[in-house]
KEKE-3310 file (N, C-alpha, C; in steps of 0.2 Angstrom, whole numbers, plus 5000, padded with zeros to 4 digits):
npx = (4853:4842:4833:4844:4839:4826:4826:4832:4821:4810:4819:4819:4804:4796:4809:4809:4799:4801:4811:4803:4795:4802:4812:4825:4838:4845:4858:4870:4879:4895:4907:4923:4917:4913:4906:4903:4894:4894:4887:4884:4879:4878:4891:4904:4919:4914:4916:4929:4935:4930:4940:4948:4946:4938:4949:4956:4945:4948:4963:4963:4952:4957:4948:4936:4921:4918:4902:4898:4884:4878:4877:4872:4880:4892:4897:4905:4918:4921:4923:4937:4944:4949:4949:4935:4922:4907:4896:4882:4868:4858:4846:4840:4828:4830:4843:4844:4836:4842:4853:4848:4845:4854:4861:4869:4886:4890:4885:4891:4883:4890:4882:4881:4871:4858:4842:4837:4847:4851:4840:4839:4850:4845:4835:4840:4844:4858:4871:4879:4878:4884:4886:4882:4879:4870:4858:4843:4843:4853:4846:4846:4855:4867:4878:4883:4891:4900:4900:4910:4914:4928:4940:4947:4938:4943:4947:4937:4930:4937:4932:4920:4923:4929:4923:4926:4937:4949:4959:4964:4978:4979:4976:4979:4986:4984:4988:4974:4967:4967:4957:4967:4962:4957:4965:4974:4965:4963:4977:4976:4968:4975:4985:4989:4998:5010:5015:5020:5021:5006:4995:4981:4964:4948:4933:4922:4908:4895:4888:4880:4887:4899:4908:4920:4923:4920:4925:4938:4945:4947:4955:4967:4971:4974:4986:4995:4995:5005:5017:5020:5016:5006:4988:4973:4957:4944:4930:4913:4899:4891:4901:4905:4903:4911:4921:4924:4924:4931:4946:4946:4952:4961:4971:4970:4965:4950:4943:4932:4914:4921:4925:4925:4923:4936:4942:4944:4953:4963:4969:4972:4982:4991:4993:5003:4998:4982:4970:4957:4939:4931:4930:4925:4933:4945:4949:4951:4964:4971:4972:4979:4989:4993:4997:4989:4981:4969:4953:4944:4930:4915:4915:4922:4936:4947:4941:4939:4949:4964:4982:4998:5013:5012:5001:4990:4982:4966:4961:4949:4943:4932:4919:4907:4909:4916:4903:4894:4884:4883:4883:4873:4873:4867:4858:4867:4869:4878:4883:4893:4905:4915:4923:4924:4933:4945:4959:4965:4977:4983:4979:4989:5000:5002:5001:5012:5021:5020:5025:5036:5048:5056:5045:5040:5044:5042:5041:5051)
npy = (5030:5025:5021:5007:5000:4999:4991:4980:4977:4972:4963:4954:4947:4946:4940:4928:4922:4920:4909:4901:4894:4891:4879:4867:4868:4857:4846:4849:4843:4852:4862:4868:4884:4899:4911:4920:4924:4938:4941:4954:4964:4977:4987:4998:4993:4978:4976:4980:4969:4959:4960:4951:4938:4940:4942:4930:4920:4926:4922:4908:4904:4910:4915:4917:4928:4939:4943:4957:4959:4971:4986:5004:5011:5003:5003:5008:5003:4992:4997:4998:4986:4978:4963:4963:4964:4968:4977:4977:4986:4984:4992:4995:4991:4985:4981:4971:4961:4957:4951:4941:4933:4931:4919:4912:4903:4900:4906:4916:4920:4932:4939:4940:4934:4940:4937:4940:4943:4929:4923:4929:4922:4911:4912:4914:4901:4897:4882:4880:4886:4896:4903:4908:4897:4903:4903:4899:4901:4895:4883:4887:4888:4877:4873:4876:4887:4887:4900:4910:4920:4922:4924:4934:4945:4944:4933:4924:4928:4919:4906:4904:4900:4888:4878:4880:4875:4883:4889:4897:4900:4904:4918:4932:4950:4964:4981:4993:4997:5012:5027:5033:5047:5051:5053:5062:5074:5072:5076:5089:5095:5095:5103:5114:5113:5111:5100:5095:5084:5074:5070:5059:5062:5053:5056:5051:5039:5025:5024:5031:5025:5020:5032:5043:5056:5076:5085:5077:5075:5085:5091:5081:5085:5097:5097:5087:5097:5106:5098:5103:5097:5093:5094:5084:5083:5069:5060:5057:5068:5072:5074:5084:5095:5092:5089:5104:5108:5101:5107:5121:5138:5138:5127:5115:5105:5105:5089:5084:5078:5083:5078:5062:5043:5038:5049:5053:5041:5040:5053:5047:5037:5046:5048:5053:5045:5036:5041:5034:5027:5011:5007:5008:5017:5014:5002:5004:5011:5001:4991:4999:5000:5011:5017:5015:5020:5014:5016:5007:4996:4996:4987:4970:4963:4955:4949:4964:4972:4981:4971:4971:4977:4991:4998:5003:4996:5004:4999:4996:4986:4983:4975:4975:4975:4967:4974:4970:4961:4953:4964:4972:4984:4984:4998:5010:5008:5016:5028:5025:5021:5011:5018:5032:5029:5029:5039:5057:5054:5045:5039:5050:5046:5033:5037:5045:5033:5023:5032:5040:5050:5059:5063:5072:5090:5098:5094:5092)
npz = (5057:5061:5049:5049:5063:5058:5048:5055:5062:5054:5049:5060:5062:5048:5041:5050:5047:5033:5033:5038:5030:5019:5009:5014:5005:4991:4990:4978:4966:4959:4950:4947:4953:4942:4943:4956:4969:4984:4999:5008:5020:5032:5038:5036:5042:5043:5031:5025:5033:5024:5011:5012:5012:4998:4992:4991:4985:4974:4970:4969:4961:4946:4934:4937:4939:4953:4961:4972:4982:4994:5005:5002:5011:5014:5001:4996:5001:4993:4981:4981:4976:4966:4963:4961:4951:4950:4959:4968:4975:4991:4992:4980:4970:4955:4955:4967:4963:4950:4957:4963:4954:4948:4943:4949:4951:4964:4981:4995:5009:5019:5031:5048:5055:5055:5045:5030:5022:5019:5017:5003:4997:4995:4987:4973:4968:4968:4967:4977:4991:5004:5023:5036:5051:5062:5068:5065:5052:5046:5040:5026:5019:5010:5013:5029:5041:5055:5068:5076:5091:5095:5088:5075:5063:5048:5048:5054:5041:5031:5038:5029:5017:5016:5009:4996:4994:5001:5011:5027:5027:5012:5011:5005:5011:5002:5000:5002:4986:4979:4973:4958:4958:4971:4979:4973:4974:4990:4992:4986:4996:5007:5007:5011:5022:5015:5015:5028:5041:5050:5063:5063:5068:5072:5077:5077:5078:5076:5086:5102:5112:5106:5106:5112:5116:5112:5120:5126:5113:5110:5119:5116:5103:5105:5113:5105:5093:5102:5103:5091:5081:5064:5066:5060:5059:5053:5046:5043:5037:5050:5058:5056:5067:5079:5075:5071:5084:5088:5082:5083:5084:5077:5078:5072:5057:5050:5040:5039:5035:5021:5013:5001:5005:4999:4997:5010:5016:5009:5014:5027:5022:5023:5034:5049:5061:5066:5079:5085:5089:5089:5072:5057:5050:5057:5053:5038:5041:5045:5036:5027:5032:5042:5057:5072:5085:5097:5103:5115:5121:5121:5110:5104:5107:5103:5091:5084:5085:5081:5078:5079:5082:5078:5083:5094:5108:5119:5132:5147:5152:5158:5170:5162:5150:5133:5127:5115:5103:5089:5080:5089:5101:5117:5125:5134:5152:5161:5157:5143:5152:5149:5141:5146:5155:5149:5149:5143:5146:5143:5132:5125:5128:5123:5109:5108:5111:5100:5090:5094:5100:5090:5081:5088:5086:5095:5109:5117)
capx = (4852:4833:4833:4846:4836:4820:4829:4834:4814:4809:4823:4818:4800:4798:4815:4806:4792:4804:4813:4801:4791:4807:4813:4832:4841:4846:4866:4869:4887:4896:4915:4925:4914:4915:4901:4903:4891:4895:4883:4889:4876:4882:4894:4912:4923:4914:4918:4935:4938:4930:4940:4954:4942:4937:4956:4959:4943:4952:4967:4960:4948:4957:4945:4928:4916:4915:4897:4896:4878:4880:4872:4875:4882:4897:4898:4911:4924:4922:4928:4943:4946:4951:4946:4927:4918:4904:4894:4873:4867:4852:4840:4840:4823:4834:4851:4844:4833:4849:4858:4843:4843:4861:4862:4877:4888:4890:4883:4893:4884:4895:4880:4883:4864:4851:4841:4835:4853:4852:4833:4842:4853:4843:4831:4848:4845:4864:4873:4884:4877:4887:4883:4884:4874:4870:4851:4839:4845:4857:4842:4847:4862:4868:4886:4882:4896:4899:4902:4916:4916:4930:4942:4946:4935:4946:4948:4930:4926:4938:4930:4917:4929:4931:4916:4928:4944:4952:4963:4966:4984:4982:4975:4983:4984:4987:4983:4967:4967:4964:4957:4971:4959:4955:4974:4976:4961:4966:4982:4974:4964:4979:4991:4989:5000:5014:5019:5020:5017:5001:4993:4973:4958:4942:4930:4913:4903:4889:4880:4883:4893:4908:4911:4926:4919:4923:4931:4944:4948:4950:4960:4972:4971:4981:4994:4998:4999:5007:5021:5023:5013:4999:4980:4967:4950:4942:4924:4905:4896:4888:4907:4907:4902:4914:4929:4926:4925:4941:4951:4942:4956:4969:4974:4970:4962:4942:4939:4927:4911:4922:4928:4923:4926:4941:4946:4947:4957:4968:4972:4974:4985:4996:4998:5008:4995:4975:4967:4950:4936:4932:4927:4926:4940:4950:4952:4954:4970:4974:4974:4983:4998:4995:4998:4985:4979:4961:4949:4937:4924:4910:4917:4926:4944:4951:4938:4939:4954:4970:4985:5003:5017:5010:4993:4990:4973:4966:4953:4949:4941:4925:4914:4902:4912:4910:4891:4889:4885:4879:4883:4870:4876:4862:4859:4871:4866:4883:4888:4899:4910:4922:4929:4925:4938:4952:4959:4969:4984:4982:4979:4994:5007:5003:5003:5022:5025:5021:5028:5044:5051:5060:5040:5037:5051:5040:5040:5058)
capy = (5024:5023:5015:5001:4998:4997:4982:4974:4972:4969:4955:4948:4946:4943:4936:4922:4919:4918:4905:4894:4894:4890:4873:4866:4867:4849:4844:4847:4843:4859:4862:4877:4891:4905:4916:4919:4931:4939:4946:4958:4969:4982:4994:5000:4987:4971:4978:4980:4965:4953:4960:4948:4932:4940:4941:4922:4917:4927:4919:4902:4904:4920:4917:4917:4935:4940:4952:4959:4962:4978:4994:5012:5013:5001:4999:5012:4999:4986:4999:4998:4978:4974:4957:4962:4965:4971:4979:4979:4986:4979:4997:4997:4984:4981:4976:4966:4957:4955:4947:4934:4931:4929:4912:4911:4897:4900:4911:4916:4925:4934:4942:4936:4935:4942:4931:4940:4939:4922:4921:4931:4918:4905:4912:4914:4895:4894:4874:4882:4892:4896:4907:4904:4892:4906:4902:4894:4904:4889:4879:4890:4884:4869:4871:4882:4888:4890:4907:4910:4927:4924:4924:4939:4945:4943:4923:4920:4924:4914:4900:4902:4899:4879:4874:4882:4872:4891:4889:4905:4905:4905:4923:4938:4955:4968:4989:4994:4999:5017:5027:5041:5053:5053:5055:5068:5078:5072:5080:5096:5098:5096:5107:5121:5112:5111:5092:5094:5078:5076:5067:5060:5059:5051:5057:5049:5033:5024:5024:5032:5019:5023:5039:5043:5063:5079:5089:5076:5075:5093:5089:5077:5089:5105:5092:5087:5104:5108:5098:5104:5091:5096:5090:5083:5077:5066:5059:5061:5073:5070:5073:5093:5102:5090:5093:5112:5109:5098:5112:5129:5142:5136:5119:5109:5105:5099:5089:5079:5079:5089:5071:5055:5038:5037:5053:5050:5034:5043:5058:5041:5035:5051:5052:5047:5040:5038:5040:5032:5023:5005:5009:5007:5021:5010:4996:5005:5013:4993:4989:5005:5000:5014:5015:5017:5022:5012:5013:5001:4995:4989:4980:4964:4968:4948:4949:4968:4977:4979:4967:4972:4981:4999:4997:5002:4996:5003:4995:4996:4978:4983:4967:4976:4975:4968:4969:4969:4953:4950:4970:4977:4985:4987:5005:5007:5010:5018:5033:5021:5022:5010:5024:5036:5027:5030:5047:5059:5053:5036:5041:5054:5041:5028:5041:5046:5027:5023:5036:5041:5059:5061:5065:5079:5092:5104:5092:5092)
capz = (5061:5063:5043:5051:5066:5055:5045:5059:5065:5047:5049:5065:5060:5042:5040:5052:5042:5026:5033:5042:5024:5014:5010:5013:4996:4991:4989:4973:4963:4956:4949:4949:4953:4937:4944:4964:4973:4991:4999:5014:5022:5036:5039:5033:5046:5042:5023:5026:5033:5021:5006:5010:5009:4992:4986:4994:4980:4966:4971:4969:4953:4942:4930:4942:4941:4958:4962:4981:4985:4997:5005:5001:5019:5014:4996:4995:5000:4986:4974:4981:4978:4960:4962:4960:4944:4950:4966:4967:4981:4992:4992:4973:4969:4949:4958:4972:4959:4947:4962:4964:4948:4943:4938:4950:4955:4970:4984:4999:5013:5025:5035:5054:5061:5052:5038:5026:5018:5018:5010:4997:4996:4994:4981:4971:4967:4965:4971:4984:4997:5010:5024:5045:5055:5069:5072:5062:5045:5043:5035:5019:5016:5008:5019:5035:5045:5063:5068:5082:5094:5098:5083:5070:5060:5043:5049:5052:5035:5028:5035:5025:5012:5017:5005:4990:4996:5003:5018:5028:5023:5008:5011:5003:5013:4999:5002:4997:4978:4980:4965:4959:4958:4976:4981:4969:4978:4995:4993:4986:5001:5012:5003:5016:5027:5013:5018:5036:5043:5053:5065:5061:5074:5069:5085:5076:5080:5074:5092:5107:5117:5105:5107:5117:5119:5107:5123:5127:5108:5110:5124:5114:5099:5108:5116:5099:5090:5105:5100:5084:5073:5065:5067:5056:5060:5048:5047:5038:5038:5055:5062:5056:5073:5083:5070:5073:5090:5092:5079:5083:5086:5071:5080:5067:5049:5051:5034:5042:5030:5015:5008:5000:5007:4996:5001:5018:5016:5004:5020:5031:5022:5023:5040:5054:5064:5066:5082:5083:5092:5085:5068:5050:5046:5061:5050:5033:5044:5047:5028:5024:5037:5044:5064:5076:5094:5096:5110:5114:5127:5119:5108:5106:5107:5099:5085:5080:5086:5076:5078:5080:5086:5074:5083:5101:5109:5124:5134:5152:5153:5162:5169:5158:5144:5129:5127:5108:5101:5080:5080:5092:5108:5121:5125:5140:5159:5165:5153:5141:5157:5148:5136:5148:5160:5147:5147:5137:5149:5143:5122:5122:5127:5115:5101:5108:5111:5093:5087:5096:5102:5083:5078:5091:5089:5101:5115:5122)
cpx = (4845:4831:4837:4842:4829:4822:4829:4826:4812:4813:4820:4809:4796:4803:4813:4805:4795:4805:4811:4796:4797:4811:4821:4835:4843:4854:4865:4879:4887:4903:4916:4919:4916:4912:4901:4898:4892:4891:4885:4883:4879:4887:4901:4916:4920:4916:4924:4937:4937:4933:4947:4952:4942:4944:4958:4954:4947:4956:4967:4957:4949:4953:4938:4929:4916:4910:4898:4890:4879:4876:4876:4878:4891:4899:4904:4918:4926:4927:4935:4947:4948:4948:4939:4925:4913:4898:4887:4872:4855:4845:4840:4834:4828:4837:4849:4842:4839:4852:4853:4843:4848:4863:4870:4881:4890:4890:4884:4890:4888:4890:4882:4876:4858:4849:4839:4838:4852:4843:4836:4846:4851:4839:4834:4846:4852:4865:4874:4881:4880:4888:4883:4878:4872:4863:4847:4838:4850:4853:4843:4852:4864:4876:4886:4885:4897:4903:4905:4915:4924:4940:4942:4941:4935:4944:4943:4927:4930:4936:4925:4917:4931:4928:4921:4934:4949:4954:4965:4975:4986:4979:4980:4980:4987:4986:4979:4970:4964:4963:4962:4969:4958:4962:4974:4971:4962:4972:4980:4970:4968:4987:4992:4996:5008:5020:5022:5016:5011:4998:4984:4968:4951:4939:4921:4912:4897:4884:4885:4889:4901:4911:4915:4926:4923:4929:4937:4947:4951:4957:4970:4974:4977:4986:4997:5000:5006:5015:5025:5020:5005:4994:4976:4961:4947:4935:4918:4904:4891:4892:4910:4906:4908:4922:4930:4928:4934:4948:4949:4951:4963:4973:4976:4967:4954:4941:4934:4919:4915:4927:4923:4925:4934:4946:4950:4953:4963:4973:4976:4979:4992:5000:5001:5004:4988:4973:4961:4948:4935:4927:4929:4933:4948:4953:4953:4960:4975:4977:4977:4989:4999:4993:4991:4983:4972:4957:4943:4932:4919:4910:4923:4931:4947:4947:4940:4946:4961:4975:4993:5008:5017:5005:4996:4983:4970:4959:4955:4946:4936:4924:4912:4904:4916:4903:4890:4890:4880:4879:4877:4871:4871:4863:4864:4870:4871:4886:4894:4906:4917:4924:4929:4932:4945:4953:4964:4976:4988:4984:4986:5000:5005:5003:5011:5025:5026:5024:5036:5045:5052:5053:5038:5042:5048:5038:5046:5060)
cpy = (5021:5018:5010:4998:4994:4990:4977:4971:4972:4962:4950:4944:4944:4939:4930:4917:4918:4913:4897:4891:4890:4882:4872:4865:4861:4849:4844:4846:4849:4859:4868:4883:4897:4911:4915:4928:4932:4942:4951:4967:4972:4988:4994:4994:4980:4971:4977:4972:4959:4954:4954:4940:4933:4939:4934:4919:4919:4923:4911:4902:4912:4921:4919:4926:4934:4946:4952:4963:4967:4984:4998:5013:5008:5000:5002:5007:4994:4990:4998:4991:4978:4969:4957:4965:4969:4970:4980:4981:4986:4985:4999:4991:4980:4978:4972:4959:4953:4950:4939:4929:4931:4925:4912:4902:4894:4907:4911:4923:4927:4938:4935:4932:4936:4938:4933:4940:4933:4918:4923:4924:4912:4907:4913:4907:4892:4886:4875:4888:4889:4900:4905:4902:4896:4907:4898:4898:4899:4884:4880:4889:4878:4867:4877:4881:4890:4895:4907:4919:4927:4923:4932:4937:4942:4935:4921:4920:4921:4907:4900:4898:4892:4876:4874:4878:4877:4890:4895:4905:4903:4914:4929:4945:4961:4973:4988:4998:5009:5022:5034:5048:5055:5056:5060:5074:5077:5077:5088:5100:5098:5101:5113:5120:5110:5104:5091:5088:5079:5069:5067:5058:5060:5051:5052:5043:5031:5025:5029:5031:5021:5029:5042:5052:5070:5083:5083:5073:5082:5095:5088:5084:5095:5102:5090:5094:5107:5108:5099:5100:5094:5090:5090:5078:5075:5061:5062:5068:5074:5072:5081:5095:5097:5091:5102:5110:5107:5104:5119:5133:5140:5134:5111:5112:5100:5097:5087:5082:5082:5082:5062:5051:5036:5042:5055:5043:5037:5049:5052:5039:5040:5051:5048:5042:5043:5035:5040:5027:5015:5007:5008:5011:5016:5004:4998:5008:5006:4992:4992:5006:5005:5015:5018:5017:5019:5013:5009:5000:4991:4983:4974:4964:4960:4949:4956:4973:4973:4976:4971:4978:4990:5000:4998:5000:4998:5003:4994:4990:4979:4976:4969:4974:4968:4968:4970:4963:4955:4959:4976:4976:4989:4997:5005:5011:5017:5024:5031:5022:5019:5012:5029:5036:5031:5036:5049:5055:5047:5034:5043:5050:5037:5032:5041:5037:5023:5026:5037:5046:5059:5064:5070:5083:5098:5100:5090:5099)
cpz = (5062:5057:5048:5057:5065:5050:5050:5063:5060:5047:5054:5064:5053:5040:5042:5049:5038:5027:5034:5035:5020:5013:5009:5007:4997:4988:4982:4968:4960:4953:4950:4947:4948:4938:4952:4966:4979:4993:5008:5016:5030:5035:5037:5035:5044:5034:5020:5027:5029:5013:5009:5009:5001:4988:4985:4987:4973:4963:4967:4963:4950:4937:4932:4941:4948:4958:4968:4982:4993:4999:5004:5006:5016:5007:4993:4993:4995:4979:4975:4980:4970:4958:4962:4955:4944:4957:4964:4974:4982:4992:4985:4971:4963:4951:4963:4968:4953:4955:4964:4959:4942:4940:4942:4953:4962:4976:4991:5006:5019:5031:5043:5058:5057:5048:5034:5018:5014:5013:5002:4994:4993:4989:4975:4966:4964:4968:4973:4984:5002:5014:5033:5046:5062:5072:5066:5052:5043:5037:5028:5014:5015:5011:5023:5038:5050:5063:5076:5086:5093:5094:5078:5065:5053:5044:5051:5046:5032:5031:5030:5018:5011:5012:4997:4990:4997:5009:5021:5027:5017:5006:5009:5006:5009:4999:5000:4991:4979:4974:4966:4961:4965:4979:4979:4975:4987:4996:4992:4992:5008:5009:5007:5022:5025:5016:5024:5037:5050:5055:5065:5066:5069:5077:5084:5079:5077:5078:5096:5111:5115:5105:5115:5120:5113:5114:5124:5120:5106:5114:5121:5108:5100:5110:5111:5095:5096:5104:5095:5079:5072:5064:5060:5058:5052:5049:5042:5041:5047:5061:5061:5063:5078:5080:5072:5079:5092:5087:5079:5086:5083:5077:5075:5062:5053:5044:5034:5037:5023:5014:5008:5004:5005:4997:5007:5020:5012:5011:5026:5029:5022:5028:5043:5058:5062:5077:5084:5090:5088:5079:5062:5047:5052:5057:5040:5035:5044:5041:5025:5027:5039:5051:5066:5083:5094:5103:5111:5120:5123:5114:5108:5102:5102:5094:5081:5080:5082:5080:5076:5083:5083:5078:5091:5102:5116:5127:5145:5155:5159:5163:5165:5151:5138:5130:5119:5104:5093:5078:5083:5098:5111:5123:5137:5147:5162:5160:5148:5146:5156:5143:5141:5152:5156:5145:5143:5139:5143:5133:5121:5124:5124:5110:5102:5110:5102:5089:5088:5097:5095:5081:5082:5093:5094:5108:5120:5124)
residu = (UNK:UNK:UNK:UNK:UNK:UNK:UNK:UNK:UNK:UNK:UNK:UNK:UNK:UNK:UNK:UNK:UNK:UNK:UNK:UNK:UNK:UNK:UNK:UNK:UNK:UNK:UNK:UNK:UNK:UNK:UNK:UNK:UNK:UNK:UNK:UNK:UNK:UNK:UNK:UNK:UNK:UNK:UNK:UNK:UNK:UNK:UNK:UNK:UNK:UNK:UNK:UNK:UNK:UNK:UNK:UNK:UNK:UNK:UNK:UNK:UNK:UNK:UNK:UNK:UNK:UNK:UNK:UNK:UNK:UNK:UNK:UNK:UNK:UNK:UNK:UNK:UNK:UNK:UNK:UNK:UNK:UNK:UNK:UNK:UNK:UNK:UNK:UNK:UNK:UNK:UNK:UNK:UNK:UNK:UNK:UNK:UNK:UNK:UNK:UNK:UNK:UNK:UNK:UNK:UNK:UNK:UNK:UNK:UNK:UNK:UNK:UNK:UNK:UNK:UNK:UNK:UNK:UNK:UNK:UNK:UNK:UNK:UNK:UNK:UNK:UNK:UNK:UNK:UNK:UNK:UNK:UNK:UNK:UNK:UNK:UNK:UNK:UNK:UNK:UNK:UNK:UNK:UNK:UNK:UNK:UNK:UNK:UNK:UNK:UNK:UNK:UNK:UNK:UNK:UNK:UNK:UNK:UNK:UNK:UNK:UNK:UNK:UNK:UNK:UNK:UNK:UNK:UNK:UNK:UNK:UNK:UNK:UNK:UNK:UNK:UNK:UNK:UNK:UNK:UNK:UNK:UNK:UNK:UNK:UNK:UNK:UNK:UNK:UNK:UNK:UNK:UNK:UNK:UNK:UNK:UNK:UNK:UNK:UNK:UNK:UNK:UNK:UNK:UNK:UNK:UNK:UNK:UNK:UNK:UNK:UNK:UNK:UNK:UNK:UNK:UNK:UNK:UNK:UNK:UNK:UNK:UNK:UNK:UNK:UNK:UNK:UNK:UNK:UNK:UNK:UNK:UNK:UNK:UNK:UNK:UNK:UNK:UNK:UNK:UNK:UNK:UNK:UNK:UNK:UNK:UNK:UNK:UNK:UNK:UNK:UNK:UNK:UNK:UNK:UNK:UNK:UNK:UNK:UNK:UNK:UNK:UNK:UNK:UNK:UNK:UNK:UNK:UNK:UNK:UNK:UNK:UNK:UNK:UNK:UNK:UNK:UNK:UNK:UNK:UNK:UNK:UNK:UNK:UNK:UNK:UNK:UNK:UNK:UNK:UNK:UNK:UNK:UNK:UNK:UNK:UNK:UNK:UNK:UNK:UNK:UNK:UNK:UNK:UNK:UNK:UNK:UNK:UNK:UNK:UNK:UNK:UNK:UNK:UNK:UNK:UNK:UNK:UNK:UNK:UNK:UNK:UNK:UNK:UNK:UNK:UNK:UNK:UNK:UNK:UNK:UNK:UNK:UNK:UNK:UNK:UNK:UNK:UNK:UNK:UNK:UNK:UNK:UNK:UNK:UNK:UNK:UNK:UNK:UNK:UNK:UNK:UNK:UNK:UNK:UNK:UNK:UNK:UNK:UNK:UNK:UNK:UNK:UNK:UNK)
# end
């Protein structure tokens, strides 16, 4: 986290100077796009949700190369997309400079805030840039887009998508492409439990704020074996001593750091449900139709949290709450008091409400 914070004051200050130096690109005519770049800095969740923008561009020009300029923190997700040809990521000087200098037809930034994206963008010299109008990084673009809170995430980047004549329903939501191999070794790393269905808890977070605590996931954890279903925590490497802790005394399976990205999304898709805070693995459970329990607080529950009757959300609706805006949540005065609010009482019946008695035969 300390590199991402170091980006984001290198952004604010340099990013400045880039911009204020930089000159507005000039309307230029273009036809169908054959060459489209994306560029998408940040984390797994905004990852996820802009794969169904990129299927909507596939859609629309099957013959067009998409690249997705990306960090090692998200770039995982692209693989799972079909419709992209190929991934550069921005801490590599060759791939960045490749991306500047792709000769592309059109260059669609998706970051929300920051501008060094968006200088990227512009030093690109494609016709089409398109990219949000959210401070004075709009100058960059040749069609700068108002950016909305208060709207899904997926449906804000298809606006982006206006400039290419891409309507949000012509968007396709189709699973993530997941590679066999991972499946294959997912499965080998759950073979202990001989096709016992299982329930998945994600305890991690990128900050503080979201973390919902390891003891009452230890809590939820014994109330589910309790019933007869078994447990799996899941997470980095960052998320091992809180996996012991939530499975200590054969409760559960910790594979949390002892799988890839694709691994983990592969065990997600195995199971019956995912219990999670707002997070990257929250929204690969979403595109893998697999049910979930969410909690939220600091972030924004209409933009980020899942949608439907698989999906429970739960939120104590603090005043304080939301506070995170452009993805950064002030450090917080009150002990994240709006997750702390929500207790196991509150988790373990939305697991048995989405779920149903038939999935816990040790709870009658």
């Amino acid at each position: 986290m300390l590199k991402v914070r170091l980006l984001k004051i290198v952004d604010r200050f340099i990013g400045n100077i880039a911009v204020f130096f930089m000159s507005k690109p000039k309307q230029a005519a273009w036809e169908n796009p054959r060459s489209i770049l994306f560029i998408r800095p940040g984390g797994i969740g905004d990852a996820v949700h802009l794969l169904g923008a990129i299927r909507a561009v596939k859609d629309r020009f099957p013959e067009s190369t998409i690249t997705v300029l990306a960090e090692k923190r998200n770039a995982a997700i692209f693989t799972f997309c079909g419709a992209i040809s190929r991934i550069l990521l921005y801490e590599r000087p060759t791939e960045l400079m490749a991306a500047i200098r792709g000769r592309f037809d059109a260059v669609i930034d998706t970051e929300q805030w920051h501008r060094l994206s968006a200088v990227i963008a512009r030093l690109s010299g494609a016709p089409l840039l398109v990219g949000y109008a959210t401070n004075n990084r709009k100058k960059l673009f040749t069609h700068p887009i108002p950016y909305c809170h208060d709207i899904r995430e997926s449906e804000s980047f298809l606006t982006l998508l206006q400039p290419l004549g891409i309507s949000p329903a012509t968007m396709s939501a189709p699973l993530l492409e997941l590679p066999a191999e991972a499946v294959v070794a997912a499965e080998h790393k759950i073979a202990v439990l001989n096709g016992e269905p299982f329930v998945a808890l994600f305890p991690g977070a990128s900050i503080p704020e979201r973390r919902w605590g390891t003891e009452k996931f230890r809590n939820l954890a014994e109330r589910i074996h309790g019933w007869g279903r078994a447990v799996i925590v899941v997470g980095g490497k960052g998320d091992e001593a809180a996996g012991d802790a939530i499975v200590s005394g054969g409760i559960g399976l910790n594979l949390a750091g002892k799988t890839s990205l694709a691994e983990t999304a592969a065990l997600l898709q195995r199971s019956l449900l995912l219990v999670t805070g707002d997070s990257g693995l929250l929204h690969i459970a979403v595109e893998l139709q697999v049910p979930t329990v969410s909690l939220f607080g600091p972030g924004i529950e209409q933009k980020w949290a899942p949608h439907g009757g698989q999906h429970i959300v739960l939120n104590k609706y603090l005043s304080c709450s939301p506070c995170t805006r452009f993805g950064y949540t002030p450090r917080c005065r009150f002990g994240a008091n709006c997750l702390d609010q929500i207790t196991v009482d509150d988790v373990e019946q939305a697991v048995r409400c989405i779920l149903g008695s038939s999935h816990f035969p040790g709870s009658e």
